[in-house]
Structure formats: C-alpha cells, structure tokens
N, CA, C and O atoms as a DFTB+ gen file, in Angstrom:
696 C
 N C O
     1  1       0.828      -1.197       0.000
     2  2       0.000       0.000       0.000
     3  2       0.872       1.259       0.000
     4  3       0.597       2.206      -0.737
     5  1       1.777       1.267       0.712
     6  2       2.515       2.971       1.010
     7  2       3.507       2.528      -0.422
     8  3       3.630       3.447      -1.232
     9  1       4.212       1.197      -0.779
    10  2       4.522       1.455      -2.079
    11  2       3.944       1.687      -3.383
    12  3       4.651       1.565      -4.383
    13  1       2.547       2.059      -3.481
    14  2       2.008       2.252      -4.310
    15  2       1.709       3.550      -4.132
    16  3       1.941       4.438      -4.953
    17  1       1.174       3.692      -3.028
    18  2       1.039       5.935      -2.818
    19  2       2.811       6.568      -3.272
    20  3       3.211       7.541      -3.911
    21  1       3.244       5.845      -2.815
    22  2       4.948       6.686      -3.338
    23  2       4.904       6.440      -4.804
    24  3       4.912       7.424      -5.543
    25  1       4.850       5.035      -5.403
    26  2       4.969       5.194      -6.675
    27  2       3.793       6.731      -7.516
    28  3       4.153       7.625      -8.282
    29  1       2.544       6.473      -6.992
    30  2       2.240       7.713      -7.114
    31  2       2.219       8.932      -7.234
    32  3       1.679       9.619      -8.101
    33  1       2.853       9.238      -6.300
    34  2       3.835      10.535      -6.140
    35  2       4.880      10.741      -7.001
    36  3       4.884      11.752      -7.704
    37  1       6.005       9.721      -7.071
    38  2       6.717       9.681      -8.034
    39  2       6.486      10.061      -8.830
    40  3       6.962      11.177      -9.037
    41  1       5.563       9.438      -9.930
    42  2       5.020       9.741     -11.242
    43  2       4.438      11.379     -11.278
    44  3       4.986      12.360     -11.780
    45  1       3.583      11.317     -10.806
    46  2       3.338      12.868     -10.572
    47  2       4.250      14.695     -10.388
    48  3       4.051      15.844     -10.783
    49  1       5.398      13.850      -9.436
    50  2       6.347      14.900      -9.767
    51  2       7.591      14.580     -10.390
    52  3       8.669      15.138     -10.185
    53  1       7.297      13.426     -11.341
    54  2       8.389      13.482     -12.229
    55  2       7.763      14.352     -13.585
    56  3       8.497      15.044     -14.291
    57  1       6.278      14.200     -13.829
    58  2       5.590      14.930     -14.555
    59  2       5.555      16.378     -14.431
    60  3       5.421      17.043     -15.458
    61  1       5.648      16.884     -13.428
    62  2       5.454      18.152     -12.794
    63  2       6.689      18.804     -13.543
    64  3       6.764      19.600     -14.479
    65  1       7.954      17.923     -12.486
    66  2       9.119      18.266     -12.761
    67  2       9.367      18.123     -14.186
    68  3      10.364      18.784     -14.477
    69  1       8.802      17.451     -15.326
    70  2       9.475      17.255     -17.037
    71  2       8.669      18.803     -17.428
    72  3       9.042      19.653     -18.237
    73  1       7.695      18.808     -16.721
    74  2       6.822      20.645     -17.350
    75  2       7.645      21.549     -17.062
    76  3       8.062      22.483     -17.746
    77  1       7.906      21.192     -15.850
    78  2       8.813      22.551     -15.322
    79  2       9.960      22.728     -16.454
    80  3      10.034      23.775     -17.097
    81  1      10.689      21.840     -16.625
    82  2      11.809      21.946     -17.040
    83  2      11.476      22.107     -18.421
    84  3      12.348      22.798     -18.947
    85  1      10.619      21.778     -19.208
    86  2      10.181      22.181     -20.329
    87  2      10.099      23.614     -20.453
    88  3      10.581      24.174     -21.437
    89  1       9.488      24.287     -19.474
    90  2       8.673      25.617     -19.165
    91  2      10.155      26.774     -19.044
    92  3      10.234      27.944     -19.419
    93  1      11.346      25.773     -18.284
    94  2      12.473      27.012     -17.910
    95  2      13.119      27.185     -19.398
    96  3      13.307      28.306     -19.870
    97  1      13.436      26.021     -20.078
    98  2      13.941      25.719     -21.041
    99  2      13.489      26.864     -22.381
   100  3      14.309      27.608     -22.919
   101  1      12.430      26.813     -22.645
   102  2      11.577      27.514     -23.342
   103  2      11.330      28.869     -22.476
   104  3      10.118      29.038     -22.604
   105  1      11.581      29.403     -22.066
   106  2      11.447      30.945     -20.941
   107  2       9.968      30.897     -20.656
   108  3       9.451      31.915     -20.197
   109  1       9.410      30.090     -20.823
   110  2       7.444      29.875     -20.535
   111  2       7.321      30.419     -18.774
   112  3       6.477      31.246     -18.431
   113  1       8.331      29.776     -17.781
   114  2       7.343      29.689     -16.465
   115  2       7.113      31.282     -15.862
   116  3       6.526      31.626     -14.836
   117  1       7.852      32.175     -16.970
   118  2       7.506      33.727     -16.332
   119  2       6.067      33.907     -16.731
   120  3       5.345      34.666     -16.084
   121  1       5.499      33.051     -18.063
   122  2       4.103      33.393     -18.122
   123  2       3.174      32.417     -17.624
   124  3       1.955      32.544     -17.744
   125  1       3.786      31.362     -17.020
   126  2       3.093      30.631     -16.465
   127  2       2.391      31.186     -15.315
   128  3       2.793      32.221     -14.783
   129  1       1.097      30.392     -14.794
   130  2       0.284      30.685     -13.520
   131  2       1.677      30.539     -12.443
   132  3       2.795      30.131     -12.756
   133  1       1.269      30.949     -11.271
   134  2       1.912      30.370      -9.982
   135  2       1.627      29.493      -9.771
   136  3       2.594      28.750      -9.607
   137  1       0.325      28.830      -9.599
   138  2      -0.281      27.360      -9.434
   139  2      -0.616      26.384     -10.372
   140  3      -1.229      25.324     -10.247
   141  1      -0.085      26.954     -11.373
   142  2       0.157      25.773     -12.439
   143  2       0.241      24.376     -12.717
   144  3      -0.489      23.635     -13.376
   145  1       1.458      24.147     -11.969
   146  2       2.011      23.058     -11.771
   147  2       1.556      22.417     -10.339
   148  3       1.653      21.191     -10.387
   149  1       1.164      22.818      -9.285
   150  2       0.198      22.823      -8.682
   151  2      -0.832      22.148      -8.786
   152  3      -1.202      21.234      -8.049
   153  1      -1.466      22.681      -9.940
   154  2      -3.263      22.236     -10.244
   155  2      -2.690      21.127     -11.184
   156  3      -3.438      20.159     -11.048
   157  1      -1.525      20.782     -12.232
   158  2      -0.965      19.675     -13.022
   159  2      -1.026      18.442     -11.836
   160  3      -1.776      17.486     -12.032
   161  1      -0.419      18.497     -10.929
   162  2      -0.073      17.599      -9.639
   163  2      -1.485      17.282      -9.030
   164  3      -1.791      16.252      -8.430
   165  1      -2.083      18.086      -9.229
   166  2      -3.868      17.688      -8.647
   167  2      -4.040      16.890      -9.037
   168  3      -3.997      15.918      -8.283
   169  1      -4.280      16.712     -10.106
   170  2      -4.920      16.139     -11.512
   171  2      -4.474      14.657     -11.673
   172  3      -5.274      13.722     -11.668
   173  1      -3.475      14.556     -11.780
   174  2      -2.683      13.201     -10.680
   175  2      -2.420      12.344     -10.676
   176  3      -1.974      11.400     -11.328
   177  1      -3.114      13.095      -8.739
   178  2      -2.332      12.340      -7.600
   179  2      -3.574      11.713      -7.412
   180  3      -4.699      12.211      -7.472
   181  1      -3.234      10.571      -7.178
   182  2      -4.586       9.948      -6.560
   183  2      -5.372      10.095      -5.464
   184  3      -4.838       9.739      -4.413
   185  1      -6.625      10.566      -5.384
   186  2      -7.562      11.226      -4.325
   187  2      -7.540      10.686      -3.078
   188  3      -8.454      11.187      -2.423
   189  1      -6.812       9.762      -2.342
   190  2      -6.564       9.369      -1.192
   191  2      -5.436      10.508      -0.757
   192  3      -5.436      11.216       0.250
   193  1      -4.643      10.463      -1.653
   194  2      -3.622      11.728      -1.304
   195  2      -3.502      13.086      -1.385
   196  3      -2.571      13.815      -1.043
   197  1      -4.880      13.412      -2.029
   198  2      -5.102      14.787      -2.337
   199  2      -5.206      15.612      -1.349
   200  3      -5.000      16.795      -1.622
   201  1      -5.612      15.191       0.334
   202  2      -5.604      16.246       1.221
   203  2      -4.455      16.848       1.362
   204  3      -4.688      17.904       1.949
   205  1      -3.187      16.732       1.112
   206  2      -1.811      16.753       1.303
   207  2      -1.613      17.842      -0.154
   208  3      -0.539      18.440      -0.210
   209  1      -2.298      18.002      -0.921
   210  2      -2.292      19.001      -2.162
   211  2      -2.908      20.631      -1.199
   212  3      -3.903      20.803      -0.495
   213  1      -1.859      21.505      -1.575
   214  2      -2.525      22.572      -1.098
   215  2      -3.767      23.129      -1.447
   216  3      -4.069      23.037      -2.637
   217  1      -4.374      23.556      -0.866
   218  2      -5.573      23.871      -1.049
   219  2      -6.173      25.460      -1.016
   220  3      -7.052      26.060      -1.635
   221  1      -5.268      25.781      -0.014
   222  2      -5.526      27.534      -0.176
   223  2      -4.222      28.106      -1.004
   224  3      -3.038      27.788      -0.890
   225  1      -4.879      29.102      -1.916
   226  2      -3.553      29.839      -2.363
   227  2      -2.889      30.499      -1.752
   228  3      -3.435      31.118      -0.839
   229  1      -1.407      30.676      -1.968
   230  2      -0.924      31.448      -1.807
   231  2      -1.128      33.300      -2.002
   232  3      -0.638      34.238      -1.373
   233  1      -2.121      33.237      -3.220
   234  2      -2.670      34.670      -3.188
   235  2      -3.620      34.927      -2.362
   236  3      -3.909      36.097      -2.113
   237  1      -4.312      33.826      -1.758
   238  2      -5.483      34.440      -0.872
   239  2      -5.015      34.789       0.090
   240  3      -5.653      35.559       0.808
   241  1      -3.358      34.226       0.565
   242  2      -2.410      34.822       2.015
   243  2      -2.056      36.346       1.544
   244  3      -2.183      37.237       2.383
   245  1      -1.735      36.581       0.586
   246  2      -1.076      37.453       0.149
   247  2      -2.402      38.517       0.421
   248  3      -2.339      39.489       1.173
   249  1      -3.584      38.118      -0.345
   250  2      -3.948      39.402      -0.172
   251  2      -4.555      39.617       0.948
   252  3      -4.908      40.785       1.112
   253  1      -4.967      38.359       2.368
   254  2      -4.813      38.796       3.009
   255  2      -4.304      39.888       3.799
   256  3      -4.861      40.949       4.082
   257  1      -2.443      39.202       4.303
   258  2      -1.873      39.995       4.094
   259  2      -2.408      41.412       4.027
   260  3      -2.816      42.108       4.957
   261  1      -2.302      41.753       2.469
   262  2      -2.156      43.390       2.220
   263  2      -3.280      43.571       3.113
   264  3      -3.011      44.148       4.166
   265  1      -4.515      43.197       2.926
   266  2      -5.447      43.629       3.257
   267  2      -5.378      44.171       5.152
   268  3      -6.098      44.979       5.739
   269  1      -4.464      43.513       5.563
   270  2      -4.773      43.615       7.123
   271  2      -3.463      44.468       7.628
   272  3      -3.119      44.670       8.793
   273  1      -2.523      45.126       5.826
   274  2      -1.826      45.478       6.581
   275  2      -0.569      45.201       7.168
   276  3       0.047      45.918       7.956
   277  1      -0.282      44.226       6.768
   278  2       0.675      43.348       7.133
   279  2       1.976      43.072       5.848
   280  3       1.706      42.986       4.650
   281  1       3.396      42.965       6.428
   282  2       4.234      42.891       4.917
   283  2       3.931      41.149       4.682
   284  3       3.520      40.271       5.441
   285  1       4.403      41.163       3.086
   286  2       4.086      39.647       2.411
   287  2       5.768      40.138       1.736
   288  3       6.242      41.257       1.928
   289  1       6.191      39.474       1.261
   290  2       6.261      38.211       2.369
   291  2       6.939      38.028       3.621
   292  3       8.147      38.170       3.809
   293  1       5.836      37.614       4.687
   294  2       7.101      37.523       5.957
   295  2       8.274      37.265       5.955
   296  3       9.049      37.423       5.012
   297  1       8.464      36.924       6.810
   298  2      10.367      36.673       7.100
   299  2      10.435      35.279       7.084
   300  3      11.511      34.756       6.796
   301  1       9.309      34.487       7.389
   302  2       9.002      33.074       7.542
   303  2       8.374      32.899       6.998
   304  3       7.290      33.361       7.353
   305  1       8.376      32.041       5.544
   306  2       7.253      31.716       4.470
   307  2       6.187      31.660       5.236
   308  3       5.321      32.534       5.238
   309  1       6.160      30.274       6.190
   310  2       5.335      29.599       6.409
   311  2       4.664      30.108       7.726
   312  3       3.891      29.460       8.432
   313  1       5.168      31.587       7.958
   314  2       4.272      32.401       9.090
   315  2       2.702      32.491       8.681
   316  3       2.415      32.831       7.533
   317  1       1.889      32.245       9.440
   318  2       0.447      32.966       9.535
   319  2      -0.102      33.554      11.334
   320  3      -0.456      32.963      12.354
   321  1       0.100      35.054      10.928
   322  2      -1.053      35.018      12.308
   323  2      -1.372      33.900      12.899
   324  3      -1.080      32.810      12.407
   325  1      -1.914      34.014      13.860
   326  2      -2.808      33.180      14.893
   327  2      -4.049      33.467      14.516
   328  3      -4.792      32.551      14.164
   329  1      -4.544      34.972      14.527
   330  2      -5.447      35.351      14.730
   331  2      -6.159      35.212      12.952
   332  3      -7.200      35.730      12.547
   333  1      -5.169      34.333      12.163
   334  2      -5.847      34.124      10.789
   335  2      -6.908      33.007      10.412
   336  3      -7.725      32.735       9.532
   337  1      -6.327      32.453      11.787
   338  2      -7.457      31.300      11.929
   339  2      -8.819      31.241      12.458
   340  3      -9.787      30.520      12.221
   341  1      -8.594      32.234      13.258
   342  2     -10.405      33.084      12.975
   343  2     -10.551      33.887      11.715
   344  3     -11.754      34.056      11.521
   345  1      -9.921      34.379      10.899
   346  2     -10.104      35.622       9.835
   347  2     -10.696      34.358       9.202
   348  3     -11.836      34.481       8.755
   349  1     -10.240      33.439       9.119
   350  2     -10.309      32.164       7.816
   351  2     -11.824      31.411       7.975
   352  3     -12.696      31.258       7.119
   353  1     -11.794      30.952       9.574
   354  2     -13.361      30.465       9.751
   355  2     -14.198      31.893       9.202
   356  3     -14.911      31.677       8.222
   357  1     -14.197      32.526       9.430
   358  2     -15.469      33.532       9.240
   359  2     -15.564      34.137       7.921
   360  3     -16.530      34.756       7.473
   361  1     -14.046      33.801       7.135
   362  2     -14.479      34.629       5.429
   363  2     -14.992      33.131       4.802
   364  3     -15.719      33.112       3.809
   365  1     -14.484      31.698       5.569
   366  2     -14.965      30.481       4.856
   367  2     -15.729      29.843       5.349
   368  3     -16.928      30.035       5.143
   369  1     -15.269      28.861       6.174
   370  2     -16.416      27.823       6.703
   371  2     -17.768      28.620       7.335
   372  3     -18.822      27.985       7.308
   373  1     -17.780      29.933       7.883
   374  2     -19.011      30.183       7.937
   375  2     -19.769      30.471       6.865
   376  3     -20.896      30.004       7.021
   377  1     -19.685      30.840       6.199
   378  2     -20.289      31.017       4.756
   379  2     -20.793      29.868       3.714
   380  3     -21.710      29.970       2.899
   381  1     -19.968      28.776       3.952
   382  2     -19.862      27.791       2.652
   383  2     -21.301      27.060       3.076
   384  3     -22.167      26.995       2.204
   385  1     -21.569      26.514       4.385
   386  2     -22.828      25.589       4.899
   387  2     -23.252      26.300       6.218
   388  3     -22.429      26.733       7.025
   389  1     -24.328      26.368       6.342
   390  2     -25.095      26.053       7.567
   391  2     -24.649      25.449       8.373
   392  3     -24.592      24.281       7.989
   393  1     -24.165      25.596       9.603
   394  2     -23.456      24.581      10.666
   395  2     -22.132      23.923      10.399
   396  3     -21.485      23.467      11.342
   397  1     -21.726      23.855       9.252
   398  2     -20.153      23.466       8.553
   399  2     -18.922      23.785       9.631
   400  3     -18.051      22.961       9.909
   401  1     -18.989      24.876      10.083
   402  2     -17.638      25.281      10.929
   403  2     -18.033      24.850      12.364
   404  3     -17.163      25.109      13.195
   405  1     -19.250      24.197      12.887
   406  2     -19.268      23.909      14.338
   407  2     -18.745      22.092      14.152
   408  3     -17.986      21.401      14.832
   409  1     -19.310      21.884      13.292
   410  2     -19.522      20.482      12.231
   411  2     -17.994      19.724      12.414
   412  3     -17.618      18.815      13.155
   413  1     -17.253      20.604      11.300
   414  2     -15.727      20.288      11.229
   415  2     -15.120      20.775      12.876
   416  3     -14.405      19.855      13.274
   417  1     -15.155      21.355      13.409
   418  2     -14.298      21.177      14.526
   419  2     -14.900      20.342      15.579
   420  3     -14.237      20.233      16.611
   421  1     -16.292      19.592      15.500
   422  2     -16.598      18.764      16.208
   423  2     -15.807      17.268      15.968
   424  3     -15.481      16.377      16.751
   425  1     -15.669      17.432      14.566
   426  2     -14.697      16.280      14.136
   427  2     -13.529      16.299      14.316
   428  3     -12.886      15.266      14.503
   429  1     -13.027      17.437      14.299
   430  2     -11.392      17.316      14.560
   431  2     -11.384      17.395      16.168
   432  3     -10.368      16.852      16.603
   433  1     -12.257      17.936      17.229
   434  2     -12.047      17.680      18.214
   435  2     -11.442      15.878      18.536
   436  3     -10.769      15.461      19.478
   437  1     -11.838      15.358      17.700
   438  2     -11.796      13.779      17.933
   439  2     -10.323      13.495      17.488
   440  3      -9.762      12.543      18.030
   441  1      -9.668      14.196      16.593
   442  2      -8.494      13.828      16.064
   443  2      -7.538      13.971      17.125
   444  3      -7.905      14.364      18.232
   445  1      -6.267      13.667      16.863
   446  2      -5.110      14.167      17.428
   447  2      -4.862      15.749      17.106
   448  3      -5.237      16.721      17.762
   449  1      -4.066      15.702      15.816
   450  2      -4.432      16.724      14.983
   451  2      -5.573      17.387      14.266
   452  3      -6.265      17.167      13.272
   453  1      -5.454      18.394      15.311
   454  2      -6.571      19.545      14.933
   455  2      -6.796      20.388      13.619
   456  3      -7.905      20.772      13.248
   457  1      -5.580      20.633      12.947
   458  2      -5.701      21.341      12.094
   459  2      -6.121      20.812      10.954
   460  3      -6.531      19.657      10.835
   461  1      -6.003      21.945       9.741
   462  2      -6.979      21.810       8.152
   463  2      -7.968      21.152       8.313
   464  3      -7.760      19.941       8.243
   465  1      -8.959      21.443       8.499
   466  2     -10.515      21.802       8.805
   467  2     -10.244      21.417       7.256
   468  3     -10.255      20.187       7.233
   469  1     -10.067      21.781       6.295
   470  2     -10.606      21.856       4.861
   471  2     -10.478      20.071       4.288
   472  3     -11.069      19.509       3.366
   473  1      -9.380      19.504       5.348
   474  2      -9.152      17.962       4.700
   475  2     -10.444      17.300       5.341
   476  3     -10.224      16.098       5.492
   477  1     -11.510      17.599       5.704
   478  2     -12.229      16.678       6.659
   479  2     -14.432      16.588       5.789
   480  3     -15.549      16.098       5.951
   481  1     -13.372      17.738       4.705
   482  2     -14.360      17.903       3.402
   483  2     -14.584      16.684       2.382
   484  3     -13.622      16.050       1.948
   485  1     -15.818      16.413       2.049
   486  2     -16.194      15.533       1.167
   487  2     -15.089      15.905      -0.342
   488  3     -14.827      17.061      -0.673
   489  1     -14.654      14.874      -0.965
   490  2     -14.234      15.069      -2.692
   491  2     -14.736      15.221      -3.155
   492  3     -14.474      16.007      -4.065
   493  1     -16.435      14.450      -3.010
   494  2     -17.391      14.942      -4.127
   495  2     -18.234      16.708      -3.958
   496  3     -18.504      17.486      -4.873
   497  1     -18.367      16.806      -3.097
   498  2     -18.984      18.200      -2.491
   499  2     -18.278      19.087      -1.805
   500  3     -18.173      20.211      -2.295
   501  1     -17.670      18.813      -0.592
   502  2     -17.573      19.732      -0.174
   503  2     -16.301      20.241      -0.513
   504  3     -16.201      21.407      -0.132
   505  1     -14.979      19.690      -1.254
   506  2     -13.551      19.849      -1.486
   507  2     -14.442      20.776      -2.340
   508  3     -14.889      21.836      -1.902
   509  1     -14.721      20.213      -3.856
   510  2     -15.352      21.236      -5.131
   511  2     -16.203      22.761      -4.679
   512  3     -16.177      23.804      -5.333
   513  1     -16.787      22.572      -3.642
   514  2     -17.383      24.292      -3.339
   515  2     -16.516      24.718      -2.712
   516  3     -16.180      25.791      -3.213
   517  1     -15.617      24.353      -1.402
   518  2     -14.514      25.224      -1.136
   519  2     -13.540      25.720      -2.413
   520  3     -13.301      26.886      -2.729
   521  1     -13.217      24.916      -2.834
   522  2     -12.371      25.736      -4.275
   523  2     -12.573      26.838      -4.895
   524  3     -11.859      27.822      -5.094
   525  1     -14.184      26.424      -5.330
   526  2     -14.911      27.995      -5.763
   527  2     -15.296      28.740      -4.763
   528  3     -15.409      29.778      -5.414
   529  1     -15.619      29.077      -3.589
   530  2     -15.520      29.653      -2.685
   531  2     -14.339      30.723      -2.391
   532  3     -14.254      31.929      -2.164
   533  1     -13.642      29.821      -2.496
   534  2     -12.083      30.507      -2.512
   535  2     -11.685      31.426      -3.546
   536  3     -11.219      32.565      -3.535
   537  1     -11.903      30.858      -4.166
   538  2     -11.834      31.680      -5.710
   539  2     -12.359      32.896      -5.721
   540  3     -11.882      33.995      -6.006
   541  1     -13.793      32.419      -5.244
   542  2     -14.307      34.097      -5.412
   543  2     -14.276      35.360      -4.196
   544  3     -14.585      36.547      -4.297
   545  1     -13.712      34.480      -2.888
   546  2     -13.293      35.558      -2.025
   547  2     -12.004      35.812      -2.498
   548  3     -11.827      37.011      -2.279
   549  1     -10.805      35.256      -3.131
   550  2      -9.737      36.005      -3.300
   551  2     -10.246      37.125      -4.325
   552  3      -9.886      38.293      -4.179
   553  1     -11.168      36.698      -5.457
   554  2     -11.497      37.642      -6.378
   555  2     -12.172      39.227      -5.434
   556  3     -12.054      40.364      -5.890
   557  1     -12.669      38.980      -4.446
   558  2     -13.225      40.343      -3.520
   559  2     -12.303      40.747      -3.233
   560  3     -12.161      41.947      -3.467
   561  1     -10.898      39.843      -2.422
   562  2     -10.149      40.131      -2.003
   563  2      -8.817      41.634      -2.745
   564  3      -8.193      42.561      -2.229
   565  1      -8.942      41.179      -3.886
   566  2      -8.333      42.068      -5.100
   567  2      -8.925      43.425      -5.260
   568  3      -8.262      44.462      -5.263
   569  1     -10.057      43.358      -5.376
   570  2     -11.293      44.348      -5.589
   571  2     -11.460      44.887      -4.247
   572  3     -12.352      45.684      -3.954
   573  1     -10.875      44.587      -3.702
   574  2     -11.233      45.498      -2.012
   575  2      -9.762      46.134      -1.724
   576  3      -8.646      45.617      -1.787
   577  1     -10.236      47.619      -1.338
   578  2      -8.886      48.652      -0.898
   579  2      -8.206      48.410       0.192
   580  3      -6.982      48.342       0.304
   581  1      -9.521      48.200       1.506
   582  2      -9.444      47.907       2.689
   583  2     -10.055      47.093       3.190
   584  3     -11.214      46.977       2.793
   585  1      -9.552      46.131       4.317
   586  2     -10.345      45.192       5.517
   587  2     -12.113      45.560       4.800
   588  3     -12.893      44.994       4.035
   589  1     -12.089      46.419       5.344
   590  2     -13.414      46.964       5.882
   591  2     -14.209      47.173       4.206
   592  3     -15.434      47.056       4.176
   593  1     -13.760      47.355       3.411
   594  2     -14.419      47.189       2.456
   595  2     -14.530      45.958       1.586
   596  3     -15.309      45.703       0.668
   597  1     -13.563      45.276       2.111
   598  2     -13.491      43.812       1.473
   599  2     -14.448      43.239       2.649
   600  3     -14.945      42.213       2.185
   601  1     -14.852      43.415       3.763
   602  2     -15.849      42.654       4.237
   603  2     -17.200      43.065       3.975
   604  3     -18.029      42.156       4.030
   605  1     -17.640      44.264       3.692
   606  2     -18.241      44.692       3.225
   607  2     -19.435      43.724       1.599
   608  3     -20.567      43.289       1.386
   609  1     -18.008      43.913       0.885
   610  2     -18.567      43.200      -0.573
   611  2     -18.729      41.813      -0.023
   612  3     -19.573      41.074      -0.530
   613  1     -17.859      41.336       1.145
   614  2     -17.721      39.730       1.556
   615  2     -19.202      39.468       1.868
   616  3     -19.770      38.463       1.442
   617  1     -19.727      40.265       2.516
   618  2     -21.014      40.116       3.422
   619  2     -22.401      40.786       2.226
   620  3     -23.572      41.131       2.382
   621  1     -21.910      40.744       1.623
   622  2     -23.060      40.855       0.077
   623  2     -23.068      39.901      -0.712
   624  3     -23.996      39.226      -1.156
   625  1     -21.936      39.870      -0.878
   626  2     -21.670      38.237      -2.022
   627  2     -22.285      36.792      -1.391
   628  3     -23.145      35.997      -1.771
   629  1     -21.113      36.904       0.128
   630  2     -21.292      35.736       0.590
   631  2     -21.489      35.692       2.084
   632  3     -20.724      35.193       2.910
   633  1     -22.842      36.402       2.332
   634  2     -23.160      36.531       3.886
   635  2     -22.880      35.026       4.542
   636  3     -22.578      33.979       3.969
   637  1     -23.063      35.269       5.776
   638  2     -22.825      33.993       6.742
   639  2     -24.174      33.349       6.745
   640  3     -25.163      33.890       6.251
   641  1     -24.180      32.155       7.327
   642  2     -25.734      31.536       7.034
   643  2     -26.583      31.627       8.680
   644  3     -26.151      31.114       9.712
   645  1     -27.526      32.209       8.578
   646  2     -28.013      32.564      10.064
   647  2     -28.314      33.839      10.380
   648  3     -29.210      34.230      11.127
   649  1     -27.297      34.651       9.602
   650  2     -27.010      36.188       9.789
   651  2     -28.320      37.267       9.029
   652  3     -29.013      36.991       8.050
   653  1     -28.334      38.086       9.570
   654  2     -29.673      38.945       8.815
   655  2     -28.778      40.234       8.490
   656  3     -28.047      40.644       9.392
   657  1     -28.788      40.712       7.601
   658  2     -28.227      42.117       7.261
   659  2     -29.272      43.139       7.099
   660  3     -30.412      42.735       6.868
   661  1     -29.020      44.595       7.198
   662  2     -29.865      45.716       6.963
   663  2     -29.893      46.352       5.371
   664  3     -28.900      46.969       4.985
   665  1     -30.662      46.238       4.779
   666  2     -30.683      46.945       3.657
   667  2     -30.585      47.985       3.349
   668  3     -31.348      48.833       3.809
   669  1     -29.816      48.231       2.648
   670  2     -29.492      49.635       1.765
   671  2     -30.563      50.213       1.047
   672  3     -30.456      50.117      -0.175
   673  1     -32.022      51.049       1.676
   674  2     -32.963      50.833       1.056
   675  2     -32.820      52.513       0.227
   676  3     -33.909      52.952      -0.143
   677  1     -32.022      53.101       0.039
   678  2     -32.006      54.784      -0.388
   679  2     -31.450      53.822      -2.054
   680  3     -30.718      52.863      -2.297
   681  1     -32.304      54.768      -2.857
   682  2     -31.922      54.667      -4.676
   683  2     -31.475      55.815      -4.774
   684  3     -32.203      56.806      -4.830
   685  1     -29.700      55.860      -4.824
   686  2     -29.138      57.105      -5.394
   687  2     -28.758      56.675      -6.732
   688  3     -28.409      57.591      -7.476
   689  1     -28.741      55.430      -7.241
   690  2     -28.661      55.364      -8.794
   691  2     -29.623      55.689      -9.550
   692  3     -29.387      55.720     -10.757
   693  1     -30.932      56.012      -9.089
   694  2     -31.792      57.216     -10.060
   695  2     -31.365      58.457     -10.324
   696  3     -32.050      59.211     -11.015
C-alpha cells in the first residue's frame, strides 16, 4: 500500500518536474500561472492523497496579508497570524454551509491533529465548493482597498448563514 502511494507521487512529480523543465527551457514559467504546476499535480495524484495538495492559495495569504496590513512576504514563508485562523473560519467555513464550521471542529475535536478543517471535506462536495468559494473571495479580495471594504462586498456576495443584514434601502442610482 505505502509502495504504491509513493509510486504515485513519483510519477506525478516526475511529470510536474518534465513541465517545469520544459517551461524554464523555453522561458514559458515567467508566463506561467503560480499554481500551475500545482493544479498539473492535482490532476494526478490519486484522491486518497489529495488532502496533502494545497488547497488555499498562496494569493489568498497574500492578499490577506495586504489587506490587514501586514508585509508579504514575511520573514518566515510559512508564518500565519494566529489570529488568521479566525479571519479564515469567518471569510470560509461560515459562509460555505449552515453549521459546517461547528460540524468540522466537532470532528477534529476527535483527532489528534486539529488542524486543516478543509481535509475533513467531502471530494465529491464539499472539497469542489470550497475551491470555488475561494476563488471568489480572493477575487473580492483584489477588488477590495481595505479590511473593511473587502468585508463589506464579503457580506453581500457571501453573507454567513443565520445572519440577517440591513438593507441599503435609499436609490441614489436614479
């Protein structure tokens, strides 16, 4: 069994790695995506191993990040706030389902390891709407100057489920 997930892997980033090197060779990877090769390696790896595929971008840190204010890139790649792990439940798992974020940490309460809430997502459902989810808060994320206006559009697009908002009932576009 674990020699067959490695052979897996293998194959996958020997593929990765023949693009890449195709890509430097040819001056391509300056126009390449960042997650390119990335989403190539998705595509794959076989879905037992896919929780181990990143899942949040690197641009959604980034524009975090800007957004809060903060320099990108830290001093430590692999720095995040503390306090991002609430920013993260409340721009995602509250939004995506009804009860989803009490849901997943009722389950990981059971684990050893607590963390990535996002591996504890269905492949057929719930992996596929976090993706687009993501997608389209980094897309607010871009489109927003500040915090406060990126939560703003956040809480129009993709209110929380439970939550009641006040309407904007004045027509100044007449």
């Amino acid at each position: 069994m674990i020699a067959q997930q490695c052979e897996i892997l293998v194959r996958g980033f020997a593929r990765v790695g023949i693009i890449a090197l195709v890509d430097e060779a040819t001056g391509y990877q300056k126009d390449r995506a960042r997650d390119s090769l990335a989403k190539i390696l998705e595509a794959w790896v076989a879905k037992e191993l896919q929780p181990y595929v990143r899942t949040f971008s690197p641009e959604f840190y980034e524009e975090l990040f800007r957004l809060r204010g903060l320099p990108f890139p830290p001093d430590n790649p692999k720095f995040r706030p503390q306090y991002f792990g609430v920013l993260t439940n409340d721009i995602v798992y509250e939004r995506l389902a009804p009860g989803l974020l009490e849901e997943l940490k009722k389950q990981a309460s059971k684990d050893e390891k607590k963390a990535h809430l996002h591996r504890r997502l269905t492949q057929e459902v719930g992996h596929p709407r976090l993706k687009e989810h993501l997608a389209s808060v980094t897309t607010i994320m871009k489109l927003s100057d500040r915090y406060q206006d990126f939560m703003a559009k956040l809480n129009r697009v993709h209110p929380r489920f439970g939550q009641t908002y006040l309407l904007d009932l004045e027509q100044t576009d007449r």
